[in-house]
DRENDO-1510 file (C-alpha; in Angstrom, 1 decimal, always signed):
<recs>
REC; n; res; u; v; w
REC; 1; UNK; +0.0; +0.0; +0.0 .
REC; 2; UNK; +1.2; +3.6; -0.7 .
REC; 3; UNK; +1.3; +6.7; +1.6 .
REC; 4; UNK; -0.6; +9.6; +0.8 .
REC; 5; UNK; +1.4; +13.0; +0.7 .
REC; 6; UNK; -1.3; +15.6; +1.0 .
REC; 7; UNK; -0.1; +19.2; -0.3 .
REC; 8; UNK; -1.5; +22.8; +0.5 .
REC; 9; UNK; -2.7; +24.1; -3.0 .
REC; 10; UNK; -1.4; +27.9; -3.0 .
REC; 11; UNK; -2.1; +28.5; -6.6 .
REC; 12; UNK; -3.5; +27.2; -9.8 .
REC; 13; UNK; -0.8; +28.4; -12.9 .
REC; 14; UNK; -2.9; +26.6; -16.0 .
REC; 15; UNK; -5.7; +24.3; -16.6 .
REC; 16; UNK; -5.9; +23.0; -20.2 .
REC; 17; UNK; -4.4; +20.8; -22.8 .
REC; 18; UNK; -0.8; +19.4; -22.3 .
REC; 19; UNK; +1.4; +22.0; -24.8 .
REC; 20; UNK; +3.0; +19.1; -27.0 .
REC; 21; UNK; +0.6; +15.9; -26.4 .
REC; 22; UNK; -2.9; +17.4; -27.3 .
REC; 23; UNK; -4.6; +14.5; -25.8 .
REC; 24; UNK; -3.3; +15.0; -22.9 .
REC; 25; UNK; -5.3; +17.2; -20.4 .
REC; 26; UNK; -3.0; +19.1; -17.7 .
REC; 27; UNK; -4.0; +20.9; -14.6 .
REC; 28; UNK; +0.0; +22.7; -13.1 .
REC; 29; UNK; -0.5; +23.8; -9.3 .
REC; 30; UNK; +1.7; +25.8; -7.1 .
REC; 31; UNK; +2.1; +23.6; -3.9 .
REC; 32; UNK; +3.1; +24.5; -0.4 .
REC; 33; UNK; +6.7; +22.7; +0.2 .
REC; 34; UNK; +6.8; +20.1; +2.4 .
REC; 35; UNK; +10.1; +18.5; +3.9 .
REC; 36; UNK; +12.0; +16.3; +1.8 .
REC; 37; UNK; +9.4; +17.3; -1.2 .
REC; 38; UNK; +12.4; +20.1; -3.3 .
REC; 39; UNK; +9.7; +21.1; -6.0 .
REC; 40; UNK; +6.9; +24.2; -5.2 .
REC; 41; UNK; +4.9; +23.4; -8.8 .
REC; 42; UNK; +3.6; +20.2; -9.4 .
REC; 43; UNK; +1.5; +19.1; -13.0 .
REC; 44; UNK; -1.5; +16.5; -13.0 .
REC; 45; UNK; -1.8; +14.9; -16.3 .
REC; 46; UNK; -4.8; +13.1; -17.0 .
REC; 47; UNK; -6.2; +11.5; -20.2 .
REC; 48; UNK; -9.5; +12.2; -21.5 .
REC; 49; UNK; -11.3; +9.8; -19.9 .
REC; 50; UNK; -10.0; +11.0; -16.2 .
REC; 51; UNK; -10.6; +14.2; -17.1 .
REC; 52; UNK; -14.0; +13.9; -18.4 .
REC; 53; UNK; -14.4; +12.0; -15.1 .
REC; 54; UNK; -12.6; +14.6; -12.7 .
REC; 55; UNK; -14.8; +17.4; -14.5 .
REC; 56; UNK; -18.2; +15.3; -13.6 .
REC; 57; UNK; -16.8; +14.8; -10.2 .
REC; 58; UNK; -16.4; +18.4; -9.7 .
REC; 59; UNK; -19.4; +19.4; -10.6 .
REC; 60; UNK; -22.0; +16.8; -8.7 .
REC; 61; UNK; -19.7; +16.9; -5.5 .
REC; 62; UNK; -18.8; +20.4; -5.0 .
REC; 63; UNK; -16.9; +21.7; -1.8 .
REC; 64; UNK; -18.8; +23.4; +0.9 .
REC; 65; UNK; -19.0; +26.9; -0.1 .
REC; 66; UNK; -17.7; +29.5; +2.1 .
REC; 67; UNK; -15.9; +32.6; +1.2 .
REC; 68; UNK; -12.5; +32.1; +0.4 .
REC; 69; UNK; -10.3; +35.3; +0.2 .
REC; 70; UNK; -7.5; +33.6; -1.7 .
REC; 71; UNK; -9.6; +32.2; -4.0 .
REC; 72; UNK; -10.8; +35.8; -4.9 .
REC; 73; UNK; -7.5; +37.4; -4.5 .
REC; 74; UNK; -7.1; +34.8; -7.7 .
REC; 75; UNK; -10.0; +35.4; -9.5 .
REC; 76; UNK; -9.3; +39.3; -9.2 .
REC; 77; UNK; -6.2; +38.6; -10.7 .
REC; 78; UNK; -7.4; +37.7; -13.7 .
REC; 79; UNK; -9.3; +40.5; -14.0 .
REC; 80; UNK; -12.4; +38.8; -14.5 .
</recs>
């Protein structure tokens, strides 16, 4: 069995297709370090089947909604 290694998401830097292998859908996150973990950016790849499934997942169990000031410290960044 595998450990989990849960990371603090601090940032979301691009959500789309992979730049060179089209059918590859890529989600790159800006992570909180953790010890003995040297990276601060970490990429999810996912093919289209797991991402069709992560989108449906998203959407029929959302989070709790509360106000999240980072969330819209993002957002406003965007200018959107």
């Amino acid at each position: 069995m595998s450990e989990k290694c849960e990371l603090d998401v601090l940032g979301i830097s691009y959500v789309g297709p992979h730049c060179v292998e089209t059918d590859i859908y890529q989600i790159e996150v800006q992570v909180q370090p953790t010890p003995g973990a040297p990276w601060g950016h970490i990429v999810l790849r996912f093919r289209p089947a797991e991402a069709t499934f992560l989108a449906h997942m998203m959407q029929s169990n959302p989070p709790h909604a509360r106000t999240d000031e980072h969330l819209l410290a993002q957002v406003a960044a965007h200018d959107t």
